[in-house]
C-alpha positions as a printed NumPy array, in Angstrom:
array([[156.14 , 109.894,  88.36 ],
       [155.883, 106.559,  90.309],
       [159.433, 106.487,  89.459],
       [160.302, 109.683,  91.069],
       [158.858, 108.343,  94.605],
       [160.226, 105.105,  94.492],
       [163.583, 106.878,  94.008],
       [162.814, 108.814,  97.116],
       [161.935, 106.056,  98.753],
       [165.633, 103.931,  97.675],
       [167.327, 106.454,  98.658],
       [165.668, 106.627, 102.158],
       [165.983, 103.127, 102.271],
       [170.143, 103.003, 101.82 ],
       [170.995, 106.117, 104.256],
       [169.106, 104.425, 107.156],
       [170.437, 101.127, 106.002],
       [174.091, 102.546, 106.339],
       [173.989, 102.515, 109.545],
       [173.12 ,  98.707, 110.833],
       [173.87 ,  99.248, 114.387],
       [171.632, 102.321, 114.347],
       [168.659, 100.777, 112.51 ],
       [168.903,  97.714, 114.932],
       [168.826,  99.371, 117.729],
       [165.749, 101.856, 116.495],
       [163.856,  98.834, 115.255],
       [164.21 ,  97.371, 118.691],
       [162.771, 100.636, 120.296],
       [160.194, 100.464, 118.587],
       [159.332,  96.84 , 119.05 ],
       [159.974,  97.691, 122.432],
       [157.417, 100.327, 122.106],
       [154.545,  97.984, 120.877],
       [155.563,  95.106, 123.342],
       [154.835,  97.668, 126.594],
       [150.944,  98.086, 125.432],
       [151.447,  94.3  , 125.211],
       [153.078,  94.3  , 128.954],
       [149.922,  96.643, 129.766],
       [147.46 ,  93.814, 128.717],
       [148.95 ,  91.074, 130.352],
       [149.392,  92.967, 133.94 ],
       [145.301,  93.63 , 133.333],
       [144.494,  90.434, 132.968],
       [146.644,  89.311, 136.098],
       [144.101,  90.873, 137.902],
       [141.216,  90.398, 136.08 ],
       [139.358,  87.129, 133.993],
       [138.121,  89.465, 130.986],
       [137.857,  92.943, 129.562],
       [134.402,  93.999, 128.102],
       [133.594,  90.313, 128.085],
       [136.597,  89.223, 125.916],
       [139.245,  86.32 , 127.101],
       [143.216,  87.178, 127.329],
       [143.275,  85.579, 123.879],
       [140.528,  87.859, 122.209],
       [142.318,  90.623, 123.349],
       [145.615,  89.736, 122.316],
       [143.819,  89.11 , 118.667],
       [142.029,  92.864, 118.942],
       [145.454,  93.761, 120.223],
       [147.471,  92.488, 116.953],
       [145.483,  93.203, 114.61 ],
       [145.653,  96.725, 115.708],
       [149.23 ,  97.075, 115.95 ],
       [150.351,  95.503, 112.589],
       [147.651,  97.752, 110.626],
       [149.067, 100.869, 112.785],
       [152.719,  99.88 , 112.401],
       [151.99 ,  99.657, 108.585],
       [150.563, 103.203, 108.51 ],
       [152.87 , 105.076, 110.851],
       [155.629, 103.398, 108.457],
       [154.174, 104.584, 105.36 ],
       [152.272, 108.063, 105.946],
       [154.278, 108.857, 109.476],
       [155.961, 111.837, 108.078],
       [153.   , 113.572, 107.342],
       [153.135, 114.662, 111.235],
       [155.546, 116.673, 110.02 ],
       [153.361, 119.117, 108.157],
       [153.325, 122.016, 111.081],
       [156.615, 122.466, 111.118],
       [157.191, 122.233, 107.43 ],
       [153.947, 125.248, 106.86 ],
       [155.86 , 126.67 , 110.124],
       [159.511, 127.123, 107.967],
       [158.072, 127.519, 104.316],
       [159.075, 124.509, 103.306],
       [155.928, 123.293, 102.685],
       [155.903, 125.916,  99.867],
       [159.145, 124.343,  98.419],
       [157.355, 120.973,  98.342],
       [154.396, 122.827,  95.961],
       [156.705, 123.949,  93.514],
       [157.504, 120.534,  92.326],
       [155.954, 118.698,  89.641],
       [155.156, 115.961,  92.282],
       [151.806, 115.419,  94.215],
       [152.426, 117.119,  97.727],
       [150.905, 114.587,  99.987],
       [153.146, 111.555,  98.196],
       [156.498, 113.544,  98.216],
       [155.819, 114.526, 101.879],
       [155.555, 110.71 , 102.785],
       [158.212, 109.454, 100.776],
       [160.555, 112.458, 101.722],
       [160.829, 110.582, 105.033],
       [159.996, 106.718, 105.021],
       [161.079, 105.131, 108.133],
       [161.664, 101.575, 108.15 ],
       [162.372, 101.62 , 111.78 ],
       [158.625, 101.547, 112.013],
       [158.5  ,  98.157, 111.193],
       [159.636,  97.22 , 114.42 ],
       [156.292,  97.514, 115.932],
       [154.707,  95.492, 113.327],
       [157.392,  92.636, 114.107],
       [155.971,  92.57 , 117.549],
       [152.252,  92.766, 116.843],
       [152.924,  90.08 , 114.168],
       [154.32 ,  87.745, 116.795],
       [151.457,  88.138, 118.853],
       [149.078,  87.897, 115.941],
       [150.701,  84.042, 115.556],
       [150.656,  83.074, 118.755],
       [147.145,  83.816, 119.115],
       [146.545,  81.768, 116.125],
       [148.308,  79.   , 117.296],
       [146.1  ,  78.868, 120.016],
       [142.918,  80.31 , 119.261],
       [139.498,  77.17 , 118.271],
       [139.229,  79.327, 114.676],
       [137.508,  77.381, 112.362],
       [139.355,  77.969, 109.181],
       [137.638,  78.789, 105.927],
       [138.912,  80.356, 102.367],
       [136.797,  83.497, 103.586],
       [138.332,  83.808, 107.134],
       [141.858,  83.298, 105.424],
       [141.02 ,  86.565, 103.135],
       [139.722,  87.98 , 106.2  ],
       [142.698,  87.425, 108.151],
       [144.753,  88.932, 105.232],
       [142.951,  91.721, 104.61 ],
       [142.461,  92.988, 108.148],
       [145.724,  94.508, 108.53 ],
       [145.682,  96.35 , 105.621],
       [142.587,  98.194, 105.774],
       [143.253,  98.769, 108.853],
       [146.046, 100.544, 108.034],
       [144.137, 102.268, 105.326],
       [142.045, 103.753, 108.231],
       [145.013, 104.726, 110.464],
       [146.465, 106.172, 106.987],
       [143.537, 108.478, 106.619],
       [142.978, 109.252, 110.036],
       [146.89 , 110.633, 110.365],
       [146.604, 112.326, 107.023],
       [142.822, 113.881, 107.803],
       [143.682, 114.965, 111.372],
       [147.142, 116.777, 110.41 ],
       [145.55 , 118.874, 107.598],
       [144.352, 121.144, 110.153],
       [147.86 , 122.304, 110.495],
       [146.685, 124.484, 107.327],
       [144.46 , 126.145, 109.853],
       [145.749, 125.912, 113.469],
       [149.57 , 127.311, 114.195],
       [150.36 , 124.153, 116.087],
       [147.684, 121.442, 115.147],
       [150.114, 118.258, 116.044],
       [149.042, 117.451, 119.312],
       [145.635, 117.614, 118.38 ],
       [146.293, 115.269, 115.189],
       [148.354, 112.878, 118.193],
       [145.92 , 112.797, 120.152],
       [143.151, 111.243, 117.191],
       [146.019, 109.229, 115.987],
       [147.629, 107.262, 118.722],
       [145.013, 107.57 , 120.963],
       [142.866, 105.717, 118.241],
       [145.734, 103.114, 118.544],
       [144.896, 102.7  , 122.242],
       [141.431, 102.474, 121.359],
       [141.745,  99.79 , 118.802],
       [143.77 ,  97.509, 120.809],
       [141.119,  96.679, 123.251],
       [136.933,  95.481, 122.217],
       [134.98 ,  98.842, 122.059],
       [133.091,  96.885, 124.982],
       [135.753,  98.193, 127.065],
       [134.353, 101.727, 126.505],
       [131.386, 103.769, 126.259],
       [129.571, 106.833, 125.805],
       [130.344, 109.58 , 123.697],
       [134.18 , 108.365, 123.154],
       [133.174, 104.491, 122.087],
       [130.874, 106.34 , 119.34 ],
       [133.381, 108.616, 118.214],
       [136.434, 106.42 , 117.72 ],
       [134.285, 103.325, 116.843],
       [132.26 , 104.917, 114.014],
       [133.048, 108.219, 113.41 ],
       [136.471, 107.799, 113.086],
       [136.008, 104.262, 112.12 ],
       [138.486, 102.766, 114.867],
       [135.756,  99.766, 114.936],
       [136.629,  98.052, 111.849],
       [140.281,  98.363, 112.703],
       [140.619,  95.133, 114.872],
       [137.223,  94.865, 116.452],
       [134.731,  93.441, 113.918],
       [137.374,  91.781, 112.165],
       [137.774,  89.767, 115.604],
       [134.511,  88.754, 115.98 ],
       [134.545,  87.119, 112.319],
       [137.729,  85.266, 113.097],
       [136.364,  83.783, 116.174],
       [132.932,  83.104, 114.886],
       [131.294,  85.645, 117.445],
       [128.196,  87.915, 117.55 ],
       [128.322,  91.139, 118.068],
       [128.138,  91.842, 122.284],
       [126.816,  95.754, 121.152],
       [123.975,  93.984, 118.954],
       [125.161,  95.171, 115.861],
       [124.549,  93.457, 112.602],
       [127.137,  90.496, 110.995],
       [127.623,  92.153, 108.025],
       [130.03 ,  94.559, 109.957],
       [132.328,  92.105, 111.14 ],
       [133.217,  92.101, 107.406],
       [133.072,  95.894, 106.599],
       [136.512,  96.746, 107.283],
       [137.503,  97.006, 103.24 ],
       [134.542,  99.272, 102.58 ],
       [135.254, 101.776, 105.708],
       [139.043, 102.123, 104.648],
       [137.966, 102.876, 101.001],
       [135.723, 105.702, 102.327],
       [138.106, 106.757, 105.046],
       [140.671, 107.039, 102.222],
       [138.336, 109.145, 100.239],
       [137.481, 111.311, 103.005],
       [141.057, 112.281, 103.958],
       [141.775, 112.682, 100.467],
       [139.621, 115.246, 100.013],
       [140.233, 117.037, 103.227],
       [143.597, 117.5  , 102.015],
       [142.345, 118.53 ,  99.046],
       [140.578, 121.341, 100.167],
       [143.208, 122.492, 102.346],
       [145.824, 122.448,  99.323],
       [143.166, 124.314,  97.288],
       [143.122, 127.175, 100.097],
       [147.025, 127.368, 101.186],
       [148.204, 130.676, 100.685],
       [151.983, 129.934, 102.253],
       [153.402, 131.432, 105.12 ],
       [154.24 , 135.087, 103.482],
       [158.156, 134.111, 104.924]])
């Protein structure tokens, strides 16, 4: 079976290879893409010293962080936006009949390396923050540092595949899924401090947005929590993307279980 998808995937791989001027030039947009959140930051802090008490160079860590770990998830389970239109045209229904699990084929149907672009740009920032960031260095924050991106992406992961399964149930549940999904990326690229209210709880802890950049952060640079939360969060970001992965798993689940097709 893991044959199957990586076949998929290959073959994905040498059509949008084929065309080098074409995959440049996407790749580009999107680094283009990531770089004008980037532009967004440093016109901010033009006028201002910090953001929710956070330096330029906190933010551009929260910042990088974020985008690689979003990059990497958009890349990987991106297609899965796709799901209204395919329960829209009963395709969707073609993609049950195989001997294939449906959420899998659906993502490797359509893997877009383009996407990388944005992680290329996030990356950059992520080094040049490093270069110039007072982190004291330690075999724990080096784990840290590696593991940060991808649970993070674990999170975005679930959060795109959790928020388009109500397509099973709304005609046209993408914009609602967009506006979870990338508006979670905005809210992951700055400190949480920056918000508050009823939208820092929800897309800090109940969606887990958080443990995307934000508590990772504060372990890299050796900082308490400004909110007063404990120090054992700063290292929860593993342990949130294994439970956000098991709760989107089994929201898809149960909308699988219940999908009676389209009747077309």
């Amino acid at each position: 079976m893991a044959e199957a998808y990586s076949s998929l995937i290959r073959a994905q791989l040498r059509s949008q290879l084929s065309y080098r001027t074409s995959f440049l030039l996407n790749c580009l947009a999107q680094m283009l893409a990531q770089a004008n959140d980037l532009l967004v930051i440093v016109v901010l802090f033009g006028r201002v010293a910090s953001l929710g008490g956070f330096g330029v160079q906190e933010v551009l860590l929260v910042y990088a962080l974020s985008g690689i770990a979003f990059g990497l998830a958009d890349m990987v389970v991106g297609n899965v936006e796709q799901l209204p239109q395919y329960i829209r045209t009963g395709r969707f229904d073609v993609v049950l009949m195989r001997p294939m699990g449906s959420l899998a084929q659906l993502c490797a149907s359509d893997f877009q390396l383009r996407r990388l672009g944005r992680v290329v740009t996030a990356l950059g920032v992520l080094v040049y923050v490093l270069s110039i960031s007072d982190i004291h260095w330690t075999p724990i924050t080096l784990l840290l540092l590696v593991i940060t991106p991808v649970a993070g992406a674990v999170i975005f992961g679930s959060i795109f595949i959790a928020s388009n399964s109500l397509s099973f149930w709304l005609i046209d549940g993408r914009e609602l899924a967009n506006t979870v999904t990338y508006g979670g990326n905005y809210f992951t690229s700055y400190p949480v401090t920056v918000f508050s209210g009823w939208l820092r709880v929800f897309l800090a802890y109940v969606i887990g947005g958080a443990f995307v950049s934000y508590y990772p952060a504060l372990a890299l640079l050796g900082r308490a929590d400004p909110l007063g939360g404990p120090d054992w969060l700063r290292f929860s970001a593993p342990v949130v993307a294994l439970l956000a992965a098991l709760a989107a798993g089994t929201v898809w689940r149960f909308a699988i279980r219940h999908y009676r097709g389209t009747g077309s």
